[in-house]
KOLMINU-733391 format. One record per residue (C-alpha): residue in three letters; x, y, z. Coordinates in pm, 1 decimal. Each point is the difference from the previous one (the first is absolute). Layout:
// KOLMINU-733391
NODE	residu	east	north	up
NODE	ala	X	Y	Z
...
This chain:
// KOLMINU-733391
NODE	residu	east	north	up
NODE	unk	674.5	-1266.8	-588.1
NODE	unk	300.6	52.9	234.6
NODE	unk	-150.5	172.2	252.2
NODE	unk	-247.8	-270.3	13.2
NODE	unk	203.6	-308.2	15.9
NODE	unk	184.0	214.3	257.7
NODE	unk	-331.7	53.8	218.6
NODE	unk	-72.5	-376.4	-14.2
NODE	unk	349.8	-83.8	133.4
NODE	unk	-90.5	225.9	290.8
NODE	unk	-361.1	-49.5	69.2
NODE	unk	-4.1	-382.4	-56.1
NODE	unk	100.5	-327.6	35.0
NODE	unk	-60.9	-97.3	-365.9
NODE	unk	274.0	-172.0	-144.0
NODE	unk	170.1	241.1	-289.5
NODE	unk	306.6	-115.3	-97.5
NODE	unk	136.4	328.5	-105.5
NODE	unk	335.3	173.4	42.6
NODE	unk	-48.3	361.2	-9.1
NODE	unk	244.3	280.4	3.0
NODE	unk	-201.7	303.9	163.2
NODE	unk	100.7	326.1	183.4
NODE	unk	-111.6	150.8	290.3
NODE	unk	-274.4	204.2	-193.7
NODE	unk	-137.2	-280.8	-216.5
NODE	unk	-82.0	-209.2	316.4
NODE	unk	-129.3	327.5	146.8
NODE	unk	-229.3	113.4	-283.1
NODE	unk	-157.6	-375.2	-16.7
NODE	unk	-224.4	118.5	241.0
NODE	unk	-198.9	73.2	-276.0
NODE	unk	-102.4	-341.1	-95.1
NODE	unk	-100.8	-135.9	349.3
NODE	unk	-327.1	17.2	-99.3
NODE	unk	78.9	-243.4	-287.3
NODE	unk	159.1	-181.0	159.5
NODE	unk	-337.2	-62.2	227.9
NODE	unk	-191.5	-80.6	-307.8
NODE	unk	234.7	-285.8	-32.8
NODE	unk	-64.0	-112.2	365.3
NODE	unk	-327.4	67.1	-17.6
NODE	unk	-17.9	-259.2	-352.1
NODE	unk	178.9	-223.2	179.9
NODE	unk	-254.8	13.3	288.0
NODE	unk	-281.3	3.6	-251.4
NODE	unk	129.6	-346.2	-150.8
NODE	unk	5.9	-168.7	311.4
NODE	unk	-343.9	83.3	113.0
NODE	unk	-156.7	-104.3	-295.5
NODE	unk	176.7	-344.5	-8.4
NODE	unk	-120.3	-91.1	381.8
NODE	unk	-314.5	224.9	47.8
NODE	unk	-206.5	-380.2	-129.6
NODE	unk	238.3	-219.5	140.1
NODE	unk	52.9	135.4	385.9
NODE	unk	-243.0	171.9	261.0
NODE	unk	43.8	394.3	15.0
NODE	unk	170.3	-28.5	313.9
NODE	unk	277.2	-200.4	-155.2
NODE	unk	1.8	254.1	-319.5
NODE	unk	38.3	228.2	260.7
NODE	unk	317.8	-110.9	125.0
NODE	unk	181.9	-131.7	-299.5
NODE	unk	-61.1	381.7	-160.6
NODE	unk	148.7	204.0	310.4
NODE	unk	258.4	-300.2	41.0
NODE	unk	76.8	36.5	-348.5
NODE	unk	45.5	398.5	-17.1
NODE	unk	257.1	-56.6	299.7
NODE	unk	183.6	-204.5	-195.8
NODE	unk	32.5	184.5	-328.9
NODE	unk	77.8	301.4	163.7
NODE	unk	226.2	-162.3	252.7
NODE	unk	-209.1	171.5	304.2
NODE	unk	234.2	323.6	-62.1
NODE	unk	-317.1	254.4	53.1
NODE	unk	-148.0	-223.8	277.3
NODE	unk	401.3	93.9	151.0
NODE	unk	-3.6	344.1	-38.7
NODE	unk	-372.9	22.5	170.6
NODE	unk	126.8	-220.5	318.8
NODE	unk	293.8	247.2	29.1
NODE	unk	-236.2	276.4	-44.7
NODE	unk	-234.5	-72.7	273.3
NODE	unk	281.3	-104.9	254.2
NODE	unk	131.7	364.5	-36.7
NODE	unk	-355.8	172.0	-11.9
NODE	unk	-118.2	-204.4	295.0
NODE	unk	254.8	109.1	230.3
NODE	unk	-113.9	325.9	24.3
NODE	unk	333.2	124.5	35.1
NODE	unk	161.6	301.9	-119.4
NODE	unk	66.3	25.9	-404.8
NODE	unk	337.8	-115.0	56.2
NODE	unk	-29.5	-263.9	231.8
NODE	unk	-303.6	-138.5	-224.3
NODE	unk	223.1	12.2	-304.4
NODE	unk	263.5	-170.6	144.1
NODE	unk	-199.7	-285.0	144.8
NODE	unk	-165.9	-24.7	-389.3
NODE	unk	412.7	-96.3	-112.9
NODE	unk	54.1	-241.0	287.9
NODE	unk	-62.5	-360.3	-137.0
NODE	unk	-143.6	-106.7	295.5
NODE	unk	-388.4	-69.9	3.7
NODE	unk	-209.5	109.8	254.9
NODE	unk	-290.7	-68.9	165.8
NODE	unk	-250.6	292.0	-188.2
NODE	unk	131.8	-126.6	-317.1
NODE	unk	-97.3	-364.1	18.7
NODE	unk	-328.0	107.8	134.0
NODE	unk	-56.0	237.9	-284.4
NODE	unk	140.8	-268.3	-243.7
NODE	unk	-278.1	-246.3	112.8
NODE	unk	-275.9	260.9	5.6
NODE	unk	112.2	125.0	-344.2
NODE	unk	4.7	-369.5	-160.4
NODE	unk	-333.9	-148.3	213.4
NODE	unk	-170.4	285.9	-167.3
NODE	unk	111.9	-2.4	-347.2
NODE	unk	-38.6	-382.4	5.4
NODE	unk	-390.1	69.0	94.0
NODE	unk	-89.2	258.1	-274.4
NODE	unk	192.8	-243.5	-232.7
NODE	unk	-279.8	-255.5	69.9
NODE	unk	-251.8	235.1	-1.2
NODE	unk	40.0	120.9	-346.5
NODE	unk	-284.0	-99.9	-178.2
NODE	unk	132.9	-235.7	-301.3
NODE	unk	-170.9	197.5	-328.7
NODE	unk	276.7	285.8	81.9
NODE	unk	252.1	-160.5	251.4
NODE	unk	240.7	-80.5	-304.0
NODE	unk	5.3	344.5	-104.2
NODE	unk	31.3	159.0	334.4
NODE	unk	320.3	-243.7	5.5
NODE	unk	130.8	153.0	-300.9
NODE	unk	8.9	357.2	95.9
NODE	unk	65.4	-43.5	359.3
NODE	unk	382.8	-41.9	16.9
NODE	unk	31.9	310.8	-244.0
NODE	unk	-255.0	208.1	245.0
NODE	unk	245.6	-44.7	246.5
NODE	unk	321.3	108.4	-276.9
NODE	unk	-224.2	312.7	-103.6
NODE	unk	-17.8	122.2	386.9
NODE	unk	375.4	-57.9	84.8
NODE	unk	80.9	190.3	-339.0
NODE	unk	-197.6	323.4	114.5
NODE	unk	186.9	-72.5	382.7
NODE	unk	317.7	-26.0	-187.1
NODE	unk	-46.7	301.9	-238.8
NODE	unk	-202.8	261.4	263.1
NODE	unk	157.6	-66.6	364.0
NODE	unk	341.8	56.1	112.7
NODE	unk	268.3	-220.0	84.6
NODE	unk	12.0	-30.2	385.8
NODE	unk	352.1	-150.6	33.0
NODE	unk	318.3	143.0	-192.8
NODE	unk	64.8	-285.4	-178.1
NODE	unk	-148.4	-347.7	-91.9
NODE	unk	-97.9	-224.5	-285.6
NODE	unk	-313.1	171.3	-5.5
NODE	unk	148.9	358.0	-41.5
NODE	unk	89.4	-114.1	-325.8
NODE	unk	-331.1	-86.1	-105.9
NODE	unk	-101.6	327.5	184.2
NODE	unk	251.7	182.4	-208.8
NODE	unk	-101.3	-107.7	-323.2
NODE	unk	-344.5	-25.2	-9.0
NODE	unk	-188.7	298.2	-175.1
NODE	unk	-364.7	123.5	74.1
NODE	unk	-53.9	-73.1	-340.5
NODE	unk	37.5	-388.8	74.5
NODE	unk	-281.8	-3.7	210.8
NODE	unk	-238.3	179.9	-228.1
NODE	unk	102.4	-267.6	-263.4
NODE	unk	-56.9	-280.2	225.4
NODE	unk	-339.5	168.4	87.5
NODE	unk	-41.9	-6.4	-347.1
NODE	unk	85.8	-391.3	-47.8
NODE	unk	-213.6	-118.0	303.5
NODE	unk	-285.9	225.5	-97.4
NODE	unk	-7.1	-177.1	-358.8
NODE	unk	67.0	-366.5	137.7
NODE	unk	-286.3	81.9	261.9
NODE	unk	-247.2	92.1	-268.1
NODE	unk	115.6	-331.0	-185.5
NODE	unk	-210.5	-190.3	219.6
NODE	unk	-253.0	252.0	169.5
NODE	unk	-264.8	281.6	-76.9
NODE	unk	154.9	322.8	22.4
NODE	unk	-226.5	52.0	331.8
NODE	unk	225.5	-266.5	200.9
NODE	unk	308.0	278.4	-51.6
NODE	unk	-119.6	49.5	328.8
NODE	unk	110.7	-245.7	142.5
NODE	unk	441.7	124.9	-86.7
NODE	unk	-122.3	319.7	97.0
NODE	unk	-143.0	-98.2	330.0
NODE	unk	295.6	-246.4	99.2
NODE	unk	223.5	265.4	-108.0
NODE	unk	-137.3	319.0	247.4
NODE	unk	-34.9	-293.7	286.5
NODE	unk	369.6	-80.5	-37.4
NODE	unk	107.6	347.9	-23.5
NODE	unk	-60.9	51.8	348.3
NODE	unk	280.5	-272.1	156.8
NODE	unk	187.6	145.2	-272.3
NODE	unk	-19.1	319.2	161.6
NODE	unk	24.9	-127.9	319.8
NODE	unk	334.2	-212.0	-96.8
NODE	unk	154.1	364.3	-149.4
NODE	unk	-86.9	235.0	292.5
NODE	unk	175.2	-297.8	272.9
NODE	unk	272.3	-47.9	-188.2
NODE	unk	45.0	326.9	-178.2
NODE	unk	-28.9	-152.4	-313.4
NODE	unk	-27.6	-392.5	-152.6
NODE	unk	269.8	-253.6	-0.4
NODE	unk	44.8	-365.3	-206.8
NODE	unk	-185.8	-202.5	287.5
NODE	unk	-294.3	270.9	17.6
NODE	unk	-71.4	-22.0	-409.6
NODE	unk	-22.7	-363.9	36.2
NODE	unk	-226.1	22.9	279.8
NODE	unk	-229.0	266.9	-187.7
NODE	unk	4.1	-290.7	-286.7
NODE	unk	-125.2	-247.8	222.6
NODE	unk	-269.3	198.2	141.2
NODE	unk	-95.1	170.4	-308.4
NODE	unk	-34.8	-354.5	-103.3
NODE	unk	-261.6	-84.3	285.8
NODE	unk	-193.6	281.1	-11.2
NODE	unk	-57.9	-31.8	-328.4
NODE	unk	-141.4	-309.8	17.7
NODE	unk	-194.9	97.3	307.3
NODE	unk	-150.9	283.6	-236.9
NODE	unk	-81.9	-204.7	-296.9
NODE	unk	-232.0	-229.3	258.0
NODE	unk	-164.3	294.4	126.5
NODE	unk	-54.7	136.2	-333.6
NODE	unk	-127.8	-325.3	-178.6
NODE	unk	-183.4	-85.3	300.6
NODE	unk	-235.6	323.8	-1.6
């Protein structure tokens, strides 16, 4: 239960009013209930579409749900994937790109991946068809925890210190296959077994920028896991259309 009140703190702007005394290995090892901690996003998400689906135009639904996930997770992936794609888009050398990644600066590839990023989530938000958009809400956010997990737990570190070599340092394989575990049951909560296809599809898609992000950077970093969260997030959406559109 420590662990995740701990991972909520992090991840999220929801307000727990909770004092907690924690080493450096508790907030470490949390890792392991990120993709919990989506669930409770992804509730959250599921709520709010159900109370305006009949009251507003999808368009509007649209906005108030990726508006909404901004705001509960304070934008702190959304961060991570602007400082990832000012680095990657310089094409510079490893250590020039890593370097521009920590500067606080924003540049001109990141706002222009930003928008991209946002325009196109905001359209396959409206195009979810409404007898399953609800429960492509709830597992969403936690698609995107599962992915960073296996980042976290099977890449290296590419700097020699951060916030995120913590995480890197204490998450075990065995987290991910757990979390594999929990989105594989929460999946088949609301699908045929059939539509695992559609986790296992997102997942080998977003395994290539994952790959990509490692072999630039020799490894992954804290702004490159939340960037892999926000794409996983996209692309699984952009699969589930595909798939429930065939």
């Amino acid at each position: 239960m420590k662990g995740l009140i701990i991972a909520l703190q992090f991840l999220t702007r929801i307000p727990l009013k909770i004092n907690l005394n924690i080493t450096e290995k508790e907030f470490g090892s949390c890792t392991k209930f990120f993709p919990l901690v989506g669930l409770v996003i992804g509730l959250i998400l599921m709520a709010i579409y159900s109370l305006t689906y009949n009251l507003l135009p999808e368009i509007a639904v649209g906005a108030i749900i990726l508006i909404s996930q901004i705001i509960l997770t304070g934008g702190i992936h959304l961060d991570g994937f602007m400082d990832t794609m000012d680095g990657l888009l310089s094409a510079r050398p490893q250590e020039v790109m890593l370097e521009i990644m920590k500067d606080s600066r924003v540049g001109a590839h990141s706002v222009t991946a930003l928008f991209c990023l946002l325009i196109l989530k905001f359209s396959l938000l409206i195009s979810l068809p409404r007898e399953i958009a609800p429960y492509l809400l709830l597992i969403m956010p936690g698609i995107g925890y599962w992915v960073m997990v296996f980042c976290l737990a099977f890449f290296p570190y590419a700097r020699p210190k951060g916030l995120g070599k913590i995480f890197h340092q204490e998450t075990k394989k065995k987290y991910w296959y757990l979390s594999t575990f929990f989105m594989g049951l929460l999946f088949l909560l609301f699908f045929p077994p059939i539509y695992l296809l559609i986790p296992l599809i997102s997942f080998l898609i977003i395994l290539s920028p994952a790959l990509l992000i490692n072999k630039a950077l020799g490894g992954h970093t804290g702004d490159t896991y939340g960037a892999i969260n926000e794409l996983a997030q996209v692309i699984f959406l952009l699969v589930s259309l595909l798939i429930f559109n065939i």
